[in-house]
Residue frames relative to the residue before (quaternion, step in Angstrom):
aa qw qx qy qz dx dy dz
X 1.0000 0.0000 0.0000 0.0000 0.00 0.00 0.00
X 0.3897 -0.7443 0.4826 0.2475 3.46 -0.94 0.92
X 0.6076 -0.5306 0.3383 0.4846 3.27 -1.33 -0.25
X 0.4502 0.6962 -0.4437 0.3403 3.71 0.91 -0.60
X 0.8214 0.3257 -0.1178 0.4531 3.27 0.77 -1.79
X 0.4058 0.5713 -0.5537 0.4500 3.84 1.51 -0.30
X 0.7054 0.5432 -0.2530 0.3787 3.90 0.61 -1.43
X 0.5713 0.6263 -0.2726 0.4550 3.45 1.25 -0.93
X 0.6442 0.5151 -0.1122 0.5542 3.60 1.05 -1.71
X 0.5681 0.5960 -0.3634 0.4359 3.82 0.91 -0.62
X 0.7459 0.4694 -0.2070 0.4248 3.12 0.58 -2.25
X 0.7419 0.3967 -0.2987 0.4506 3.60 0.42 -1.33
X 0.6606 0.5097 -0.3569 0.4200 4.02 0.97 -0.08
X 0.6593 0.4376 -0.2999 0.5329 3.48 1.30 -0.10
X 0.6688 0.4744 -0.2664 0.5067 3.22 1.35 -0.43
X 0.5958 0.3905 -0.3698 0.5965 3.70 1.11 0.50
X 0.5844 0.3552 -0.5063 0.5253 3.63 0.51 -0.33
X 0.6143 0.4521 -0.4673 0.4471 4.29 0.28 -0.67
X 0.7687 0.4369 -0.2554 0.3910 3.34 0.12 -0.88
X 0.5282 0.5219 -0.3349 0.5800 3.45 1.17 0.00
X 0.6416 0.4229 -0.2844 0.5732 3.74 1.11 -0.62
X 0.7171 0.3690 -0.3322 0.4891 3.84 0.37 -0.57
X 0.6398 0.5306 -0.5015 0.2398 3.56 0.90 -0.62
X 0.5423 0.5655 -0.4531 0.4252 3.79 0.77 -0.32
X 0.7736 0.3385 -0.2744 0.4601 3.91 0.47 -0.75
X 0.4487 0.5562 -0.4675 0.5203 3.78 1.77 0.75
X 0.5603 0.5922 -0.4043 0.4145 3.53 0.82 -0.82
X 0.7025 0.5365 -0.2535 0.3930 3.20 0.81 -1.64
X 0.6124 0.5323 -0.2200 0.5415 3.55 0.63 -0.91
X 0.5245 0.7059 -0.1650 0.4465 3.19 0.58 -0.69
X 0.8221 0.2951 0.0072 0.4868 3.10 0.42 -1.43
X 0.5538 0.6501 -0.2779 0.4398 2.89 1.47 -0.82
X 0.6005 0.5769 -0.2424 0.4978 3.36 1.00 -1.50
X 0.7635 0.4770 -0.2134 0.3795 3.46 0.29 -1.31
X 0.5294 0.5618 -0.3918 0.5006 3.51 1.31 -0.56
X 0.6896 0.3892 -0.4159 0.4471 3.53 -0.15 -1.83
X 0.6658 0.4970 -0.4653 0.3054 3.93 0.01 -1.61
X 0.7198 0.4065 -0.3460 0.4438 3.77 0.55 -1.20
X 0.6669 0.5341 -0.3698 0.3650 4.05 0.96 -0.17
X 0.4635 0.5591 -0.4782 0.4938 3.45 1.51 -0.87
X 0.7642 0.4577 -0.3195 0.3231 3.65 -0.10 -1.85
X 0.6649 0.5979 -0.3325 0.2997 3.50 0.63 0.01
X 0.6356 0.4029 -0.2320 0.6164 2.78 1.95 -0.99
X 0.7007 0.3434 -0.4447 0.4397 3.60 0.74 -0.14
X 0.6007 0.4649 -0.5020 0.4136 3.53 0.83 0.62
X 0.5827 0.6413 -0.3544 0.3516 3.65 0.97 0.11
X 0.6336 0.6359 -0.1521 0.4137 2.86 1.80 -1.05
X 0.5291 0.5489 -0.1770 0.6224 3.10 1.62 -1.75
X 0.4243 0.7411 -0.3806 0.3548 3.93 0.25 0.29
X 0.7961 0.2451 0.0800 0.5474 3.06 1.25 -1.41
X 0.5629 0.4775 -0.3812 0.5566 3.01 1.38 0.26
X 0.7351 -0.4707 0.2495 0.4193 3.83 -1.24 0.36
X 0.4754 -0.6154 0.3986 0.4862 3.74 -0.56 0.12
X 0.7612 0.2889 -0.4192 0.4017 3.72 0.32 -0.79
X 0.5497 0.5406 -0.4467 0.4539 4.17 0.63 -0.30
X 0.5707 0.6212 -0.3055 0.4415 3.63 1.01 -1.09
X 0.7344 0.3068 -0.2004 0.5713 3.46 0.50 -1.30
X 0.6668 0.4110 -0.4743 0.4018 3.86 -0.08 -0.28
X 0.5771 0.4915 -0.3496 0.5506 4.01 1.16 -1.03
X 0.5667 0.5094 -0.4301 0.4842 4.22 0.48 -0.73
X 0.7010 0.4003 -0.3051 0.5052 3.58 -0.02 -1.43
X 0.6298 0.5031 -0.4782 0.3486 3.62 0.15 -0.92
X 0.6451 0.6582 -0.1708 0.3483 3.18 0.92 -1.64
X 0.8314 0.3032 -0.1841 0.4277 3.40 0.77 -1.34
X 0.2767 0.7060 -0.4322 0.4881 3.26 1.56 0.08
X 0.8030 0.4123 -0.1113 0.4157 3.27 -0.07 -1.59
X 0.6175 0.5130 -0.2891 0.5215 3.26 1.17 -0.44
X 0.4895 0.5986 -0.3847 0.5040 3.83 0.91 -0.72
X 0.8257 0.3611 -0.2181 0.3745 3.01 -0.09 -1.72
X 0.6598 0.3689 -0.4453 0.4800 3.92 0.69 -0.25
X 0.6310 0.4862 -0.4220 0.4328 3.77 0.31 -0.19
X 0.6221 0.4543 -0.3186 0.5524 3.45 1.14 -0.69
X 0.5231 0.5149 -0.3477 0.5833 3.91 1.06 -0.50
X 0.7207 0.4042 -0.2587 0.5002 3.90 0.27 -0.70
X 0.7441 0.3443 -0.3556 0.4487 3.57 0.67 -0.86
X 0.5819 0.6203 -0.3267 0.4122 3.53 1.28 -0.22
X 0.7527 0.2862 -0.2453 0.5398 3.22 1.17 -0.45
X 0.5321 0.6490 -0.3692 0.3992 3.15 1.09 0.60
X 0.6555 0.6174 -0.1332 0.4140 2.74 1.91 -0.20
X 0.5709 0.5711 -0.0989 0.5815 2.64 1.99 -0.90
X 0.6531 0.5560 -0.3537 0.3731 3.21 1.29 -0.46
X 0.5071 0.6316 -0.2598 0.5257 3.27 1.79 -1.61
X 0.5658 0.5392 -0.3897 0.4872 3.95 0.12 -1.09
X 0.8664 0.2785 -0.2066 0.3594 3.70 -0.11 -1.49
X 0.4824 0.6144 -0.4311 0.4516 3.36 1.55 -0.71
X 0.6356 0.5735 -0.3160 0.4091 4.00 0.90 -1.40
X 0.7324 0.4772 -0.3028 0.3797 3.42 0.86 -1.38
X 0.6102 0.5113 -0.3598 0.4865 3.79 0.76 -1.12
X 0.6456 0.5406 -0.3407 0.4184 3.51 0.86 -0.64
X 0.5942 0.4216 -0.3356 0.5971 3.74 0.93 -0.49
X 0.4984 0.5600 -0.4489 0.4863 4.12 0.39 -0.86
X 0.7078 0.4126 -0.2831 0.4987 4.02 0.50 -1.51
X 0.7692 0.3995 -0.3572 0.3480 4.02 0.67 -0.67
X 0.6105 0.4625 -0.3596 0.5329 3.47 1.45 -0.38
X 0.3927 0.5685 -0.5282 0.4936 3.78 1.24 0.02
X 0.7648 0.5003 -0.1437 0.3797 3.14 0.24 -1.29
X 0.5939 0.6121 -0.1878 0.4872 3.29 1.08 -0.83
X 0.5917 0.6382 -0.2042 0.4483 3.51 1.29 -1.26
X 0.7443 0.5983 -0.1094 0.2759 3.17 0.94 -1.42
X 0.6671 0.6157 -0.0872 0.4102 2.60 1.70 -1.04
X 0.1556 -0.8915 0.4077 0.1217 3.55 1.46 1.02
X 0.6637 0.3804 -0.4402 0.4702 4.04 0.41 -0.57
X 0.7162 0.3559 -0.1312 0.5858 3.78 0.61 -0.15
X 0.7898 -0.0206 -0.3753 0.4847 3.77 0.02 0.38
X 0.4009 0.5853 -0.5657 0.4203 3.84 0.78 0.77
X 0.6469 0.4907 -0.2546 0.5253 3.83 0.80 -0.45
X 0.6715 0.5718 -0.2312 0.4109 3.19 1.14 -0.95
X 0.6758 0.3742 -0.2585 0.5800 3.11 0.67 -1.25
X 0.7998 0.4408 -0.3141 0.2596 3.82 -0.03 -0.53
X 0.2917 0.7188 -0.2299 0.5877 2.91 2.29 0.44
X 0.6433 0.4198 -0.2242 0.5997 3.36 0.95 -1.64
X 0.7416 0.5040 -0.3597 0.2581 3.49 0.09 -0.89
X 0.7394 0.4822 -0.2002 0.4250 3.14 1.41 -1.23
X 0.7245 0.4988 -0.3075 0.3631 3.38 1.54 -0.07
X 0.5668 0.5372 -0.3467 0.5196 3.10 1.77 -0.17
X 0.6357 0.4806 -0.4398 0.4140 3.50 1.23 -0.34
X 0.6571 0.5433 -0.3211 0.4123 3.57 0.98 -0.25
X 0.4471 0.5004 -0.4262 0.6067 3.52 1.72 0.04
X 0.9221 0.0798 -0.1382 0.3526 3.68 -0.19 -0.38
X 0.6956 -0.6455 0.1196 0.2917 3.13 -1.01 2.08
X 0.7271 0.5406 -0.3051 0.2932 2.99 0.57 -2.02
X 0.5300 -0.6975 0.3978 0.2726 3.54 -1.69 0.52
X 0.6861 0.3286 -0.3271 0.5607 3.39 0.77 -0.52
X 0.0664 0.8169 -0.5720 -0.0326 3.65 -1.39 0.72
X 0.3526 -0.6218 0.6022 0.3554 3.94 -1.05 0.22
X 0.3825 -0.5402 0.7496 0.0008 2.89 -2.20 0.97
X 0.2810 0.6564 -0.6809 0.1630 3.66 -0.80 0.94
X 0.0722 0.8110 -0.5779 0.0558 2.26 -1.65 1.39
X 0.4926 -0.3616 0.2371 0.7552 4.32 0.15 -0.08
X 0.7347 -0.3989 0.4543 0.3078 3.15 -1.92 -0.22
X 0.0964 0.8822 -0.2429 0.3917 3.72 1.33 -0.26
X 0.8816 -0.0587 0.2715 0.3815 2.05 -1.18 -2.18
X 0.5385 0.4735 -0.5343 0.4475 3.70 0.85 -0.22
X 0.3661 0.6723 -0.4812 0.4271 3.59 0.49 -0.09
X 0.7014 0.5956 -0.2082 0.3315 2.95 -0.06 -2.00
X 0.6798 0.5872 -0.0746 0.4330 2.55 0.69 -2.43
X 0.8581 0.2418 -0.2534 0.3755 3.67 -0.03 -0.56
X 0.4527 0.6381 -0.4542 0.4260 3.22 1.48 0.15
X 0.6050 0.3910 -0.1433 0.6787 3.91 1.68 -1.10
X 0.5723 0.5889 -0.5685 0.0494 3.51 0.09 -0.80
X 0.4727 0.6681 -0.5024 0.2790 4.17 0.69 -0.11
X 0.6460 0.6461 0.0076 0.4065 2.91 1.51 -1.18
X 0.6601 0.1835 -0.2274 0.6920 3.33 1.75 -0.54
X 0.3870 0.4829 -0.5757 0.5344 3.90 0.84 0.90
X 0.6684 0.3847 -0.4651 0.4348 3.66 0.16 -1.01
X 0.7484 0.4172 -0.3471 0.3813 3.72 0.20 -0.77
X 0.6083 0.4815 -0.5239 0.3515 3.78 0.60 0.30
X 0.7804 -0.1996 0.3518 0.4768 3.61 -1.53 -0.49
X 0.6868 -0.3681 0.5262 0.3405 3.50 -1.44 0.42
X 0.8014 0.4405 -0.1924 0.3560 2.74 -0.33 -2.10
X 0.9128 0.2561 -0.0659 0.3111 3.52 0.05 -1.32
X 0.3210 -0.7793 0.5310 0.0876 3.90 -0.84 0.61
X 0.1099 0.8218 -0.5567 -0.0518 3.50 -1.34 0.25
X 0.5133 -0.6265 0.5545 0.1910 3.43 -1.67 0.90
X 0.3627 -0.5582 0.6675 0.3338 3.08 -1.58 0.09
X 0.4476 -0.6554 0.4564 0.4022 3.66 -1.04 0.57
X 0.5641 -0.5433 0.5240 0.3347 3.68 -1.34 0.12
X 0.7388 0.1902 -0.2046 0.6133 3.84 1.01 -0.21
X 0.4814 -0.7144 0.4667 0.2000 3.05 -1.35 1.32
X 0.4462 -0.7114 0.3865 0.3814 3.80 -1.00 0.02
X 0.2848 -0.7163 0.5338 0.3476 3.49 -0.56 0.04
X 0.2993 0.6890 -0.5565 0.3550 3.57 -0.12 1.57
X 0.5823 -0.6219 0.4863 0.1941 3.67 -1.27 0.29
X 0.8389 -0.2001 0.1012 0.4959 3.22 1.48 -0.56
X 0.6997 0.4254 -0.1832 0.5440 3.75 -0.61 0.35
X 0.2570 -0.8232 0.4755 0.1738 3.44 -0.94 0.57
X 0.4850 -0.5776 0.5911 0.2858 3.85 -1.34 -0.12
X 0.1578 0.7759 -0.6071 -0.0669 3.34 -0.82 0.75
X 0.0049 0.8736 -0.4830 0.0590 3.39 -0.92 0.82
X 0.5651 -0.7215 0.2519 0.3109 3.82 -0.61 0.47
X 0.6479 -0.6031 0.0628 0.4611 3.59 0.04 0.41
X 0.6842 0.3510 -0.3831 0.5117 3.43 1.13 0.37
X 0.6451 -0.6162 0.3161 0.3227 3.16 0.89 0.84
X 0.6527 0.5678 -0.4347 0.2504 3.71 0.64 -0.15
X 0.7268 0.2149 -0.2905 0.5842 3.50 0.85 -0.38
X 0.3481 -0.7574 0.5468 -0.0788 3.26 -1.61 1.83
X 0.1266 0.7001 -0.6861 -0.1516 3.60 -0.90 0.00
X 0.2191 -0.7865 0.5699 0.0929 3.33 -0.35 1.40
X 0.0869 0.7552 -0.6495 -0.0183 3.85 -0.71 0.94
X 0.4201 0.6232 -0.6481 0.1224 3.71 0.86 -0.03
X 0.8750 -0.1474 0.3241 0.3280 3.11 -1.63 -0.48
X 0.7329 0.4727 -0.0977 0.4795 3.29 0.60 -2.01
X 0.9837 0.0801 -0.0348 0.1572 3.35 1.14 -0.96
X 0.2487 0.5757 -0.5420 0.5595 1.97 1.55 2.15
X 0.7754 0.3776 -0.3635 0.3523 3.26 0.87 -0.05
X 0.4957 0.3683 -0.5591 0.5531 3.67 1.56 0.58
X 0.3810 0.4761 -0.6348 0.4746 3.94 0.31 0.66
X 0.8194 0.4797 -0.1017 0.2969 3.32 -0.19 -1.63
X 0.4299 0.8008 -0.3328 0.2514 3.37 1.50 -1.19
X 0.7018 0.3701 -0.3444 0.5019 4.04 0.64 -1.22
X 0.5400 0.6317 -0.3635 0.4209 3.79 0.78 -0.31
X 0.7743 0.4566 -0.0850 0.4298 3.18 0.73 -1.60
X 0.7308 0.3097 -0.3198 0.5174 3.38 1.04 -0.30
X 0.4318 0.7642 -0.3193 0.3573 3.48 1.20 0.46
X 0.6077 0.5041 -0.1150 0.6028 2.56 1.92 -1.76
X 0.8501 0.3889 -0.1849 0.3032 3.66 0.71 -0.42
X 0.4200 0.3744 -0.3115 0.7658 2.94 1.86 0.22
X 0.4950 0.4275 -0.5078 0.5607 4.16 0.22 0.47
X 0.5730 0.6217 -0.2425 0.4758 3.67 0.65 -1.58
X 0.9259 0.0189 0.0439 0.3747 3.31 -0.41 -1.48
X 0.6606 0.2375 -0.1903 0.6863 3.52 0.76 -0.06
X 0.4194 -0.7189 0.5454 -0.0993 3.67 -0.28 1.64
X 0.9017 0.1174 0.1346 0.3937 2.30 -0.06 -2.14
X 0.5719 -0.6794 0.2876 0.3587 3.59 1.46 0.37
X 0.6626 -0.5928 0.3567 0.2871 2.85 1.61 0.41
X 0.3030 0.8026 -0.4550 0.2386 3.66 1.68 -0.20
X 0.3397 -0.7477 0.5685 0.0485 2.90 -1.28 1.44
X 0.4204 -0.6903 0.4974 0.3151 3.65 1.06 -0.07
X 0.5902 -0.4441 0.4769 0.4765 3.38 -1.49 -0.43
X 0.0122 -0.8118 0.5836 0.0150 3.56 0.26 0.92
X 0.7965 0.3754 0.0139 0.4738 3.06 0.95 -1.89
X 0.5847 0.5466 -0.3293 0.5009 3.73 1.24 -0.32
X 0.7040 0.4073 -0.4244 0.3980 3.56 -1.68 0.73
């Protein structure tokens, strides 16, 4: 297994254990929603009572119409919230992850050495946050000795602004193997929010025939 996909297997494993934690405070929410919506319609069927039967029923439908679409407007953005709530949470484990120098010093010099072996040319840049290029040049003989004969590589002269992982690219900058953080997970992103809306919303959130009949 490469390093792309070791990183790949990381993101989508941290992003099911989170989403396994949020999925209990979806349920709740959930329910929550599903309560008020089933309390409004009650009170706007009590009202509609006293009012003729055909005007009543055309002003109800209007009503519950309008009512769909904001619960669907809430559960939508409830979703969106859970997703970003999951992601910032992963940002905090690769924070965390970073720190951890006997384990993401190998790592990252892994990334480096596999992305330099994806792309021909010989001379390449290393960029990473400010951090780790540190780090990095404090070792960096050490991750030269571990690349290819043939080929060599700099650290860049600006740092990245990323949480983790590094950019490696060739010396005019056009070919890239993005591994930071950010950009494996806007690769990865339609995957990942699969896994967390699988996770926490099962069941999609199904409103039933609440609003129908």
């Amino acid at each position: 297994m490469n390093q792309v996909q070791e990183l790949e297997q990381a993101i989508l494993a941290r992003a099911e254990r989170l989403a396994n934690e949020y999925r209990e405070r979806a349920n709740r929410s959930r329910d929550n929603i599903l309560r008020e919506a089933a309390d409004r319609l009650r009170m706007r069927e009590s009202r509609e009572e006293s009012i003729a039967k055909t005007l009543a029923d055309r002003t109800f439908r209007e009503r519950v119409q309008s009512s769909e679409l904001q619960m669907q407007t809430d559960l939508d953005r409830m979703r969106w919230n859970l997703v970003q709530d999951v992601e910032q949470a992963l940002a905090g484990r690769m924070r965390a992850f970073s720190e951890d120098l006997p384990r993401y010093d190998p790592w990252l010099d892994r990334l480096i050495a596999g992305a330099v072996a994806l792309i021909e040319d010989k001379v390449l840049i290393v960029s990473a946050n400010s951090r780790d290029q540190k780090r990095l040049s404090e070792r960096w003989e050490g991750v030269l000795e571990a690349l290819p004969a043939d080929k060599t590589a700099t650290l860049a002269d600006e740092p990245l602004d990323t949480v983790g992982g590094v950019l490696v690219t060739n010396a005019d900058r056009r070919i890239r193997v993005d591994n930071t953080f950010e950009g494996r997970l806007e690769r990865l992103r339609p995957n990942v929010q699969r896994v967390i809306l699988e996770r926490l919303l099962p069941s999609g959130f199904d409103t039933g025939n609440l609003f129908s009949g």
